[in-house]
SELO-906449 format. One line per 4 residues: number of its first residue (from 0); for each residue z, x, y of N, C-alpha, C. Coordinates in steps of 0.05 Angstrom, whole numbers, always signed. Layout:
! SELO-906449
NUM) Z/X/Y/Z/X/Y/Z/X/Y; ...
***
This chain:
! SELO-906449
0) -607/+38/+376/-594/+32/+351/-563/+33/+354; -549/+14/+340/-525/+14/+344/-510/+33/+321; -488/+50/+338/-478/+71/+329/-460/+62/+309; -455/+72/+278/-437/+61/+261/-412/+70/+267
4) -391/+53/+265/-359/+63/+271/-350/+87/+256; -333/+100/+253/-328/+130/+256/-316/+123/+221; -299/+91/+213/-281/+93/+194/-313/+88/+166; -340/+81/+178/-354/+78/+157/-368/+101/+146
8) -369/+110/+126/-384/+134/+116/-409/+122/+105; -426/+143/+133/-458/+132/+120/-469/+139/+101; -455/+153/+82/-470/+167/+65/-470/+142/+39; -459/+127/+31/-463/+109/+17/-479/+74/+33
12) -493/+86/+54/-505/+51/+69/-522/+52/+48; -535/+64/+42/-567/+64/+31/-552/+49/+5; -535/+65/-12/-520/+52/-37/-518/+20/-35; -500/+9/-9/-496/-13/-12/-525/-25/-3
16) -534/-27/+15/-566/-38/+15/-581/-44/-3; -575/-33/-16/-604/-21/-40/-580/-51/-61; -557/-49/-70/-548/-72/-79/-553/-101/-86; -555/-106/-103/-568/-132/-105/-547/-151/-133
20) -535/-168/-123/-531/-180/-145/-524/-211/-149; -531/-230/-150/-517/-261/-151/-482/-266/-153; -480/-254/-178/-450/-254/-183/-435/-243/-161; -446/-225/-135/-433/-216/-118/-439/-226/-92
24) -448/-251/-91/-458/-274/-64/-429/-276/-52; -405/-277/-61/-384/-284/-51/-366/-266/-44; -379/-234/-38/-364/-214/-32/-360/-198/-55; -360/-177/-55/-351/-151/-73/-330/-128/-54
28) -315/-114/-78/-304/-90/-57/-315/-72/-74; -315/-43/-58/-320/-24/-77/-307/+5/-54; -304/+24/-75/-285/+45/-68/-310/+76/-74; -300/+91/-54/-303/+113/-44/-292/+138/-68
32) -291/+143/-87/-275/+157/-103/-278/+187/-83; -310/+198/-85/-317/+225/-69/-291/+227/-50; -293/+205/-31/-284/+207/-7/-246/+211/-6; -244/+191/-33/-215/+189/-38/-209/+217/-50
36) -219/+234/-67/-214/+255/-79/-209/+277/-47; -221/+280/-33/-218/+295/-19/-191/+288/-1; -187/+267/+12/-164/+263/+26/-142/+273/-1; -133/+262/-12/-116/+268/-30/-108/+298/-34
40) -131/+314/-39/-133/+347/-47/-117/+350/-18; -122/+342/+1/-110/+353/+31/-89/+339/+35; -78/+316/+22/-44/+306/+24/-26/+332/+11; -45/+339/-14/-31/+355/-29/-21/+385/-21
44) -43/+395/+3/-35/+422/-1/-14/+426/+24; +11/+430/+9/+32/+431/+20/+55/+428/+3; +83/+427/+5/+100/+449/-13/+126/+433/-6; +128/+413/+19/+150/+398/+34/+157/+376/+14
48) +136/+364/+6/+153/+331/-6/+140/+325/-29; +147/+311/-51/+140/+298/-66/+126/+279/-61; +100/+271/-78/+92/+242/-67/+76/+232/-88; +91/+203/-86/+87/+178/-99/+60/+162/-93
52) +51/+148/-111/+31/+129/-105/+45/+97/-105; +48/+82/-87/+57/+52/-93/+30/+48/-95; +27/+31/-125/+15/+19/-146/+11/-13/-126; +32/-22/-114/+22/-42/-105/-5/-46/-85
56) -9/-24/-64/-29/-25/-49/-54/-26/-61; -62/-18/-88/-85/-18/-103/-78/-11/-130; -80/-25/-155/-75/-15/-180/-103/-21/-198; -116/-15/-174/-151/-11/-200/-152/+15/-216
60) -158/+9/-245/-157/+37/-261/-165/+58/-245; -193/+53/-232/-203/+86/-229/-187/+94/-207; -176/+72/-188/-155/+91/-172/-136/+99/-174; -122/+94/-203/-102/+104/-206/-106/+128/-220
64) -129/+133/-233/-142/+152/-249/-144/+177/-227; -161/+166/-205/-163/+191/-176/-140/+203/-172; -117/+181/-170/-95/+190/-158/-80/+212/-181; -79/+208/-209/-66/+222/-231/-85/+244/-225
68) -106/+246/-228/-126/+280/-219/-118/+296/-197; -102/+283/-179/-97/+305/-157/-65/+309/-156; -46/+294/-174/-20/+304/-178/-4/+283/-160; -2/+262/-158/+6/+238/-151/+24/+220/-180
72) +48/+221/-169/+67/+205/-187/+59/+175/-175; +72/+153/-192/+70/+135/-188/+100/+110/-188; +103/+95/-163/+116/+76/-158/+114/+48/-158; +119/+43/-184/+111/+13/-198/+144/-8/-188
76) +137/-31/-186/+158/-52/-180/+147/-80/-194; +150/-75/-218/+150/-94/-232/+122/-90/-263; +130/-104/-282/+125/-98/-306/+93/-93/-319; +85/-108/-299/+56/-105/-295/+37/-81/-278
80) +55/-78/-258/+46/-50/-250/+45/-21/-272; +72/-31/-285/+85/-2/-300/+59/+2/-329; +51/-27/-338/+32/-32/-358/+8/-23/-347; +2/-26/-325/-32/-14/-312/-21/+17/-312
84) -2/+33/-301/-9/+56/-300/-5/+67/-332; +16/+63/-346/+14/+69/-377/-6/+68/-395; -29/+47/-385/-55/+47/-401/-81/+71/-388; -72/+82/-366/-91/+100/-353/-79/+128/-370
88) -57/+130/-384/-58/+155/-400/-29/+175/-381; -20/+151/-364/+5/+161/-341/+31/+169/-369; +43/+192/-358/+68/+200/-371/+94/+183/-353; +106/+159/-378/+130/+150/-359/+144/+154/-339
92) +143/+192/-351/+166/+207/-341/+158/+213/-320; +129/+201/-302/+127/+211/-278/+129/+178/-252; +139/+159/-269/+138/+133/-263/+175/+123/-243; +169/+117/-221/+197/+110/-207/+194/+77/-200
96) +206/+69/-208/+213/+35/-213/+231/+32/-188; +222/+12/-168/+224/-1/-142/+220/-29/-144; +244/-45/-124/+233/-67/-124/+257/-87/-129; +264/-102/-95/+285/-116/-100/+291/-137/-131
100) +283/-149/-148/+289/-167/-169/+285/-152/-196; +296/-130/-202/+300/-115/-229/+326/-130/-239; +318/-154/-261/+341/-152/-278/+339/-134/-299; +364/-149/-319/+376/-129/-333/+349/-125/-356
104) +345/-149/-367/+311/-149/-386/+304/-132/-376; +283/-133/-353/+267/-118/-347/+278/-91/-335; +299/-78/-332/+307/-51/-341/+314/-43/-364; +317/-57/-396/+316/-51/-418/+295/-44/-422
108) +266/-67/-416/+241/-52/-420/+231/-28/-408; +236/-19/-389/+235/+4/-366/+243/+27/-380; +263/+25/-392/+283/+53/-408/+272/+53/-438; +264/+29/-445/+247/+32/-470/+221/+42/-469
112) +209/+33/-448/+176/+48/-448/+178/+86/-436; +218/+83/-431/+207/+115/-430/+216/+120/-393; +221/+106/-370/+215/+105/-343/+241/+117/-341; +247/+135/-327/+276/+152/-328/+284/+157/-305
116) +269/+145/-279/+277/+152/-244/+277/+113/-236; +292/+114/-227/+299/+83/-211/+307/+82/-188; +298/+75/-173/+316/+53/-144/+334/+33/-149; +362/+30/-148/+374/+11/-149/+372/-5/-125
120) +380/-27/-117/+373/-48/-97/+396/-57/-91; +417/-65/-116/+439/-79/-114/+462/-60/-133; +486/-76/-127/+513/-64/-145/+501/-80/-176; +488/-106/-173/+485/-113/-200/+467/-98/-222
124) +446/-92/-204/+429/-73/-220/+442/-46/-231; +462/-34/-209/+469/-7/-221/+493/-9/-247; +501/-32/-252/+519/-41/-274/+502/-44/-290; +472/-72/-293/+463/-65/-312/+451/-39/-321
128) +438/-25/-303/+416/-2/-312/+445/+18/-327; +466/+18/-323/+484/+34/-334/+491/+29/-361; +503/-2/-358/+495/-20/-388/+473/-12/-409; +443/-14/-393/+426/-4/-413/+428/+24/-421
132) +436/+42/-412/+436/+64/-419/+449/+67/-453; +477/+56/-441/+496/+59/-457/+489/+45/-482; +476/+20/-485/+467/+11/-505/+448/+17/-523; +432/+27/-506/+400/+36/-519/+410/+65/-528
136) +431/+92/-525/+443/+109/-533/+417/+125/-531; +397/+133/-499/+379/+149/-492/+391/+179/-487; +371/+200/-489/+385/+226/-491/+381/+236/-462; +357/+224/-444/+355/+242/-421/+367/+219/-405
140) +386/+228/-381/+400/+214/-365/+389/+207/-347; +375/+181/-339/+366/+176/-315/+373/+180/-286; +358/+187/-275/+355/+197/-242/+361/+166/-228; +369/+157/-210/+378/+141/-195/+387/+145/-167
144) +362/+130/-148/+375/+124/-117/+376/+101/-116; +402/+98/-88/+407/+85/-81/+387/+74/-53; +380/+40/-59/+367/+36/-38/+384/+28/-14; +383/+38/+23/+402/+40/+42/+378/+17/+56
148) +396/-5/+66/+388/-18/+96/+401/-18/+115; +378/+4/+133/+411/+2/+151/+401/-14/+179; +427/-16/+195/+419/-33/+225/+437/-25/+251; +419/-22/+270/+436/-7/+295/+450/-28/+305
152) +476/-17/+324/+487/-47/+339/+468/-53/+359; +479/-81/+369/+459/-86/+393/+456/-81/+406; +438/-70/+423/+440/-53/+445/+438/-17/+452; +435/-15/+427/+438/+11/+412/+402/+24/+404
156) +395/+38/+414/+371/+45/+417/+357/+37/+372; +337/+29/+378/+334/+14/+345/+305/+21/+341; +306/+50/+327/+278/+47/+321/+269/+41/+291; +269/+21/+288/+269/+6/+258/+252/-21/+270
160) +249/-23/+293/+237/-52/+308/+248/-71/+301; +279/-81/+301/+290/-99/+290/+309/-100/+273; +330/-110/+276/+341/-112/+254/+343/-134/+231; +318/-144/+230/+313/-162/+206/+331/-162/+177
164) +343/-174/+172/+354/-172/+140/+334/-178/+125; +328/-167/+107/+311/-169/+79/+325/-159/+45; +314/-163/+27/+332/-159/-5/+325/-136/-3; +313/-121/+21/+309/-87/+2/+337/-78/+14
168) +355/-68/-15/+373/-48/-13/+409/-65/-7; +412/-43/-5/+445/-56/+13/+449/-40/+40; +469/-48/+48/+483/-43/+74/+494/-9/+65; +504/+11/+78/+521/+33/+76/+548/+16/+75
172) +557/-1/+84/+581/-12/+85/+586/-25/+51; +567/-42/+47/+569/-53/+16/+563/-29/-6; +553/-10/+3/+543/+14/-18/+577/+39/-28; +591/+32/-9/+611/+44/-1/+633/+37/-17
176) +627/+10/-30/+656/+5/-51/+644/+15/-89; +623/+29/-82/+622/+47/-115/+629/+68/-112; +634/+79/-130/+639/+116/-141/+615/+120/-158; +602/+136/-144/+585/+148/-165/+605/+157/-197
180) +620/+165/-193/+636/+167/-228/+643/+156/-242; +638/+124/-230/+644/+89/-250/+618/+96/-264; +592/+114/-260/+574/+106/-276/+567/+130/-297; +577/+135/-314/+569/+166/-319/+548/+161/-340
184) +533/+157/-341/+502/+142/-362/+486/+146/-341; +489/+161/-302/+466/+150/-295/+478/+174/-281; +444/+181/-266/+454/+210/-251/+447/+197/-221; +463/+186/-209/+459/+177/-181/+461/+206/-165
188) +439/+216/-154/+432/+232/-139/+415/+233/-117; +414/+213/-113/+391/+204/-86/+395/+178/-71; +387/+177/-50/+381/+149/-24/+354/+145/-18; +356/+121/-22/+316/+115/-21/+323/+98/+14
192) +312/+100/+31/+308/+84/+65/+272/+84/+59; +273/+51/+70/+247/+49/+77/+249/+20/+94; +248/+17/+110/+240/-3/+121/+223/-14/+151; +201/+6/+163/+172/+7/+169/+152/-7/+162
196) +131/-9/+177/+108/-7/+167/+90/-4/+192; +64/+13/+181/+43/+15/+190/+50/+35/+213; +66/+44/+221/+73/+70/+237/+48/+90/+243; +40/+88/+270/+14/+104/+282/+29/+118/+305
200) +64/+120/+304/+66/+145/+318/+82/+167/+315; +70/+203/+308/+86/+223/+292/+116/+217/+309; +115/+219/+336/+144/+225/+349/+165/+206/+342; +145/+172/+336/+163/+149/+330/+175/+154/+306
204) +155/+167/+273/+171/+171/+248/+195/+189/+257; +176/+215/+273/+203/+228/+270/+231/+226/+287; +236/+213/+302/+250/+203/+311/+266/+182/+299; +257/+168/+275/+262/+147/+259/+276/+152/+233
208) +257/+185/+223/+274/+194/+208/+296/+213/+217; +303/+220/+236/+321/+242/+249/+343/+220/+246; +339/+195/+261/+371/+181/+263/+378/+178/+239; +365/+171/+215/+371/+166/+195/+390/+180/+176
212) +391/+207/+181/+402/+233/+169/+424/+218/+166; +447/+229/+189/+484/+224/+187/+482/+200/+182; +484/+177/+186/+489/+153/+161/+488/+151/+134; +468/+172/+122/+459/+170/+97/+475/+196/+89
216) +469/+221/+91/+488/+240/+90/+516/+230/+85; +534/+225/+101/+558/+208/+107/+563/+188/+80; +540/+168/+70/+541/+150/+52/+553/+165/+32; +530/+185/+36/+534/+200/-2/+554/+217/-7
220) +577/+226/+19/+602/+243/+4/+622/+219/+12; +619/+193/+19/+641/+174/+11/+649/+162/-12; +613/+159/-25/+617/+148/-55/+620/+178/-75; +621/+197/-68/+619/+219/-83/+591/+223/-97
224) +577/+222/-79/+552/+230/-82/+548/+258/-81; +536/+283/-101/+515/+308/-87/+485/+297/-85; +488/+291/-56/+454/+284/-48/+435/+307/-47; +415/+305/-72/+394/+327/-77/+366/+317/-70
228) +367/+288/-68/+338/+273/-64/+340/+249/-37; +326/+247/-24/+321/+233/-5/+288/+219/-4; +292/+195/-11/+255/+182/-14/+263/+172/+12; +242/+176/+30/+233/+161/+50/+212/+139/+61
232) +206/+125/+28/+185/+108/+36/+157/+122/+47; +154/+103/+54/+123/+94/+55/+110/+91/+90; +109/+80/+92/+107/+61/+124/+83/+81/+140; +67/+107/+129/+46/+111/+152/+17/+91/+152
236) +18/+99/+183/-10/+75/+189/-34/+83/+192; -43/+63/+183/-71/+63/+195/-87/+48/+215; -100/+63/+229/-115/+48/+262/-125/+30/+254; -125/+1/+246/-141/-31/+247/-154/-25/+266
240) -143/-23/+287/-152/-38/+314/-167/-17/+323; -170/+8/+319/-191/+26/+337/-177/+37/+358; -151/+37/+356/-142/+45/+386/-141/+69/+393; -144/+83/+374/-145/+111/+378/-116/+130/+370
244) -96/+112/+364/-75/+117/+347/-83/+126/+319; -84/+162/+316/-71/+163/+276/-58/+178/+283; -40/+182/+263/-16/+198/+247/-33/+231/+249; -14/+252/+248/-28/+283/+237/-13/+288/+221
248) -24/+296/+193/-12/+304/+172/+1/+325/+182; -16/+342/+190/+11/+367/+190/+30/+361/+216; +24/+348/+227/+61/+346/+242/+76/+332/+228; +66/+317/+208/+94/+297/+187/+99/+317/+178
252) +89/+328/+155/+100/+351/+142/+108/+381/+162; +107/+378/+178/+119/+398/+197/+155/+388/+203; +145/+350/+212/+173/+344/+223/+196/+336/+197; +166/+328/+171/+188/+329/+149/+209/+354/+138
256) +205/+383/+137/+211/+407/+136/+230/+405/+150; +232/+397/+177/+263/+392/+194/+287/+378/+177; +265/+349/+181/+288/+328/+162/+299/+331/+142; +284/+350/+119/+293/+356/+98/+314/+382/+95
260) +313/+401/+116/+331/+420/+122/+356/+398/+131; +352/+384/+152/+372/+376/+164/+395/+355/+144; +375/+347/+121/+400/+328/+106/+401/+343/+87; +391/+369/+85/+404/+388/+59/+409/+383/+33
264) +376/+371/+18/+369/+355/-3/+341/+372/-14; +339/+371/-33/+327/+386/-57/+307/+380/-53; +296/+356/-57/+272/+338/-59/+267/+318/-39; +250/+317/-25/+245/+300/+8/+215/+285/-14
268) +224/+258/-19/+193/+232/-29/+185/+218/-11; +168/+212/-14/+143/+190/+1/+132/+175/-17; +129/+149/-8/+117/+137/-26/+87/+122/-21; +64/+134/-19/+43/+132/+2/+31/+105/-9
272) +24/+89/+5/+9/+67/-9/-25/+65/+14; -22/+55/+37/-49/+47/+46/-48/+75/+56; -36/+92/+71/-49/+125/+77/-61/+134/+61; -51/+136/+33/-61/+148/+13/-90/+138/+7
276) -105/+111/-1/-126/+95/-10/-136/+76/+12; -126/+63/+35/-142/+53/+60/-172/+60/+69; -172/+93/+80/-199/+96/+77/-220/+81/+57; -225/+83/+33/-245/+99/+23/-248/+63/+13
280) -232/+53/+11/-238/+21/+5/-259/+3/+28; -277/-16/+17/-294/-34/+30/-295/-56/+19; -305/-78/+29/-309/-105/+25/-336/-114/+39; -351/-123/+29/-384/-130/+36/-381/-156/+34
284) -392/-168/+45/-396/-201/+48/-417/-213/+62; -435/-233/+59/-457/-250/+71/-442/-254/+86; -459/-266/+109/-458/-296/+140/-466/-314/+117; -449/-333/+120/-464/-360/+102/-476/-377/+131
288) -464/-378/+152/-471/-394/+181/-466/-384/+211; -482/-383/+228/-467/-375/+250/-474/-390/+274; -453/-395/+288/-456/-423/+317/-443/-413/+333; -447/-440/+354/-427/-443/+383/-408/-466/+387
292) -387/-453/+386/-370/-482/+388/-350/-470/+418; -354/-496/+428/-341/-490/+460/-345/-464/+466; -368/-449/+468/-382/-426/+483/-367/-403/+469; -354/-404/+441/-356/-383/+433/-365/-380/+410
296) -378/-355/+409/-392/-351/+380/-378/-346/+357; -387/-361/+332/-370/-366/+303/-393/-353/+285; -378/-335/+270/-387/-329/+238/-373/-342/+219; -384/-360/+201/-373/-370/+173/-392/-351/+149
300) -365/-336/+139/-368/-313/+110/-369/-327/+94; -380/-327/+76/-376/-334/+39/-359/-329/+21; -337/-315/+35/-309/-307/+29/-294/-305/+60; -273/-307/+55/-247/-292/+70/-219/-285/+67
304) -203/-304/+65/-169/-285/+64/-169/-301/+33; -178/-314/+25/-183/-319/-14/-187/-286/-24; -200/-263/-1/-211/-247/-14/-198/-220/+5; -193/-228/+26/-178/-205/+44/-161/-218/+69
308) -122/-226/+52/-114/-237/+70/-101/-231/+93; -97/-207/+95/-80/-185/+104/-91/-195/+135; -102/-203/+155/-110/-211/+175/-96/-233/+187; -99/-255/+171/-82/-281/+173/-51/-273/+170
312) -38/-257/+160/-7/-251/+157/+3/-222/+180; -18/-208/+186/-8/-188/+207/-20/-195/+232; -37/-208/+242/-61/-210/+263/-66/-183/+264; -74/-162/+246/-86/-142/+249/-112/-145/+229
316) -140/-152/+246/-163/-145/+226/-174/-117/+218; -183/-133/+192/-202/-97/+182/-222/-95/+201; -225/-75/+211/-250/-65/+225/-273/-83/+208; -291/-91/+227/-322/-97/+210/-344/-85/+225
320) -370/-78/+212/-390/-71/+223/-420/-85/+210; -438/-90/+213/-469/-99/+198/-462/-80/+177; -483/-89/+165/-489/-62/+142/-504/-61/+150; -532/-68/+160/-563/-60/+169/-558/-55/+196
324) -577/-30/+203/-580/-24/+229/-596/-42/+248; -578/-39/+264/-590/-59/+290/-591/-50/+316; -611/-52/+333/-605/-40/+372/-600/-64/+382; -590/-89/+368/-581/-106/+390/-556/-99/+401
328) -552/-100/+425/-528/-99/+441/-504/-118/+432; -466/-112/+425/-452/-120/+408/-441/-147/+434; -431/-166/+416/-411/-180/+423/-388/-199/+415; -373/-205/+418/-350/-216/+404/-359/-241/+392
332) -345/-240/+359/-353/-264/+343/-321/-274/+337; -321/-301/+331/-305/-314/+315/-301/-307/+288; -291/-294/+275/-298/-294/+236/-287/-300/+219; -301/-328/+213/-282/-352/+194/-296/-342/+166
336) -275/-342/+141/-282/-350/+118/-285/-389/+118; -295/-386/+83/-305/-412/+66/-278/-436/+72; -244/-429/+79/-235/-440/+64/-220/-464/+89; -217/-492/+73/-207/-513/+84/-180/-513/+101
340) -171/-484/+116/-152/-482/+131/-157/-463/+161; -137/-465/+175/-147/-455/+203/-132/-423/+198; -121/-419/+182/-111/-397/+174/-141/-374/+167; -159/-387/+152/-178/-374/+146/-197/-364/+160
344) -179/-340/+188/-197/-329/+209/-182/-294/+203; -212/-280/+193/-216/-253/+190/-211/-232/+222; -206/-250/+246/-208/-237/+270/-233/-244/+295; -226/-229/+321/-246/-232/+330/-261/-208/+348
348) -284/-203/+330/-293/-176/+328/-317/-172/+339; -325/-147/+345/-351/-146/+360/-383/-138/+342; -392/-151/+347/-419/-143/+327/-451/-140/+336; -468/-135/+330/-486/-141/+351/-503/-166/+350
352) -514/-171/+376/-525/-202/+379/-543/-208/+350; -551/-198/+346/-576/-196/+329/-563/-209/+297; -542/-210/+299/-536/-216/+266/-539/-244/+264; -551/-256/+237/-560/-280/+231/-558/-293/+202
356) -549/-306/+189/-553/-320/+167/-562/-302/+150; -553/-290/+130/-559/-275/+101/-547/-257/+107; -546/-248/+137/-534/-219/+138/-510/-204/+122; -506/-176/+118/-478/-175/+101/-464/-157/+119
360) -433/-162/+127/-421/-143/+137/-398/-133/+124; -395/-106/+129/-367/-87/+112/-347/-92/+134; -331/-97/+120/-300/-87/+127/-293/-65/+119; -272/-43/+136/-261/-25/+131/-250/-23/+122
364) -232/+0/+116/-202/+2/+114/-191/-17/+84; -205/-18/+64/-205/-55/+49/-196/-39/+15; -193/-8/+14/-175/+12/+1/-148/-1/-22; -129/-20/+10/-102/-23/+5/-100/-49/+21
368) -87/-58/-1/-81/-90/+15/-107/-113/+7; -113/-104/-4/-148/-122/-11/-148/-148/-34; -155/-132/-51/-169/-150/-70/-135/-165/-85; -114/-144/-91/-90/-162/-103/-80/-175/-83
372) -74/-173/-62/-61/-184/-37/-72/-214/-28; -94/-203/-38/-111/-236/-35/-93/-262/-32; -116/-286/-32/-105/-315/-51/-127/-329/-64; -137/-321/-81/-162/-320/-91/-164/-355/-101
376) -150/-359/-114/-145/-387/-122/-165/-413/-109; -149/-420/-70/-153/-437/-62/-180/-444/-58; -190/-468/-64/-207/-474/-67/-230/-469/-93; -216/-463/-109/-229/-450/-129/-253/-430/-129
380) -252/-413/-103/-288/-388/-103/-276/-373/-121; -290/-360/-123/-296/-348/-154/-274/-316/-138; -264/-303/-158/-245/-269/-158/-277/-257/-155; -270/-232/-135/-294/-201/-123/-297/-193/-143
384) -317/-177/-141/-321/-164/-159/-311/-141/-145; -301/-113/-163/-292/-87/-153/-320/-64/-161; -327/-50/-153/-343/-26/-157/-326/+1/-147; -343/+23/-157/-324/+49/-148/-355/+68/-144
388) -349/+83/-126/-376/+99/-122/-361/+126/-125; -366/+135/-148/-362/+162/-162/-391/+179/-164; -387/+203/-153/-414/+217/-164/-437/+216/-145; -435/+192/-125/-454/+179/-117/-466/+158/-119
392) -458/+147/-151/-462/+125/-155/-442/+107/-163; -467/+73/-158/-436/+56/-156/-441/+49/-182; -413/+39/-185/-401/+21/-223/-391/+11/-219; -405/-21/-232/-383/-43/-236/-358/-34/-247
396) -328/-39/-242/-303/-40/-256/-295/-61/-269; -299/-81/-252/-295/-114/-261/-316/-133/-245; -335/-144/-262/-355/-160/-258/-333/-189/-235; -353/-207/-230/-345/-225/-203/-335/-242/-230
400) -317/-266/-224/-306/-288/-237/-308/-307/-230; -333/-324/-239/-323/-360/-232/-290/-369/-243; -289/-395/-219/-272/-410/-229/-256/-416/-257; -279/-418/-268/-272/-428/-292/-265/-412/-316
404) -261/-378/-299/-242/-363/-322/-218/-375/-315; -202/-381/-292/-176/-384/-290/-165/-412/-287; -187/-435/-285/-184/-466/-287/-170/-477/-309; -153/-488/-317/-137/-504/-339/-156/-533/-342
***
């Protein structure tokens, strides 16, 4: 019998097996709550950093519901996020607004619904968000960091993997012609750095956050900054690939305790998005076909990057495995989704011989980055359905969607 991978928890196979539904021929995801509740309780116990939920990696009610139960603030970037966690019963006041394109509108609405911590991105934003202050005549003074991009010279040891320009943030050089005292409506007290992702090594963050210190330090007593808060993003990984690369919580929070001594700041944030919810997320899907084309073997799914695109844009696939047990011996498949492009390849993964037409296989790791990340659209297949396995048992959240809810 073939052994199940380490990231699937068997204690829900029988759950999904036992499953039956039409509306979910084209794939469903469904979430681990048990499983999520416990990681979380163990992010938490510890005393080093604040930590955020980015809303973007998954903003399904009940996970944002999991995440408010175990003491998880939340980091929304844009107006729709901030509306999903406000309807789960979230206090504004625990809400930090991210996200290069905040105009001035949409920071009136932000300070009107109550959101009182921001990331600025640009000099224009920190004029308007100051603007709004002053207009709207609010009594509690908003919290405000500054977002830093920074870049080594060439040649200059770079652990950032590049120095790519992107809209998150400014330069220390462009950040350097404000005074924090042009703004007195806003309590600029912090530097937000993030620009990572998927980081699977402790020595690499911490080494990543160590250089980071004196630049940023340095920033904040040129503009007359007292730096009390330092967010450091997001960026831990998770093993796609099986390589045997994870992160250990307690050496981040061991090496964060340094970092946060060393830049001599009040408050050390994180903003966890797929570490936090990766696990405990899945995606189930039929074989609609499987062949040989030029001697290698092809799976065609009934879904694919319409429904989990994150493969096609990193070449990192979700782990997959059968859902039904099998002793056939594994071997590498092709795994194409439904859709009319060459883009629509899930990876090429090992499975065992034995799988055939009806079969369903899980994807891992399908938590964060899933179901919104999508491109559900093309071709018109129908939006997943989401389930949540609380208790033990599973619940629909949002039933599957033909076409023709979203067709004009």
């Amino acid at each position: 019998m073939t052994t199940k991978p380490t990231w699937f928890d068997t204690s829900i196979e029988t759950t999904l097996l036992a499953h039956e539904s039409p509306n979910d021929e084209q794939g469903y995801f469904v979430y681990q709550l048990d499983a999520l509740k416990k990681h979380l309780k163990q992010l938490q116990q510890q005393d080093v950093i604040k930590l955020w939920f980015a809303v973007k990696a998954n903003p399904l009610s009940k996970i944002i519901q999991t995440l408010d139960s175990e003491g998880f603030n939340f980091d929304v970037a844009s107006s729709g996020e901030l509306h999903q966690v406000l309807a789960q019963g979230i206090s504004p006041a625990r809400v930090l607004n991210t996200g290069p394109a905040k105009s001035k509108k949409q920071l009136e609405a932000f300070i009107a619904k109550g959101v009182r911590t921001f990331v600025v991105e640009s000099i224009n934003q920190l004029i308007w968000l100051n603007e709004v202050v002053c207009e709207q005549v609010i009594k509690d003074t908003p919290t405000v960091l500054l977002r830093v991009q920074l870049q080594w010279p060439e040649g200059e040891k770079n652990p950032l993997g590049g120095n790519s320009l992107t809209p998150f943030g400014l330069s220390t050089q462009e950040w350097q012609s404000i005074r924090v005292s042009d703004y007195p409506a806003l309590d600029i007290c912090g530097l937000h750095i993030f620009q990572w992702g998927n980081m699977l090594s402790n020595e690499k963050m911490y080494s990543l956050w160590g250089q980071m210190v004196m630049p940023l330090t340095k920033l904040a007593d040129d503009i007359g900054m007292e730096l009390k808060i330092l967010d450091l993003g997001g960026g831990l990984g998770i093993d796609y690939l099986g390589d045997g690369n994870t992160l250990s919580w307690q050496q981040i929070i061991t090496d964060l305790a340094d970092i946060k001594a060393q830049a001599g700041v009040n408050e050390l944030w994180l903003e966890l998005g797929r570490f936090a919810v990766a696990e405990c997320g899945y995606y189930v899907v039929p074989v609609i076909d499987r062949k040989i084309n030029y001697q290698q073997a092809q799976l065609v799914l009934a879904a694919g990057i319409n429904h989990i695109i994150r493969p096609a844009i990193t070449d990192q696939p979700f782990p997959v495995t059968l859902l039904r047990q099998s002793n056939a011996a594994e071997q590498a498949f092709d795994i194409h989704g439904p859709l009319c492009t060459s883009m629509d390849k899930l990876g090429q993964l090992p499975l065992p011989q034995d799988i055939d037409v009806g079969d369903q296989v899980v994807f891992g790791y399908c938590g964060a980055y899933g179901f919104t990340e999508s491109m559900p659209f093309f071709l018109c297949h129908q939006l997943a359905a989401e389930y949540v396995i609380d208790n033990g048992k599973l619940v629909e959240v949002r039933a599957a969607q033909p076409a023709s809810t979203y067709l004009a």
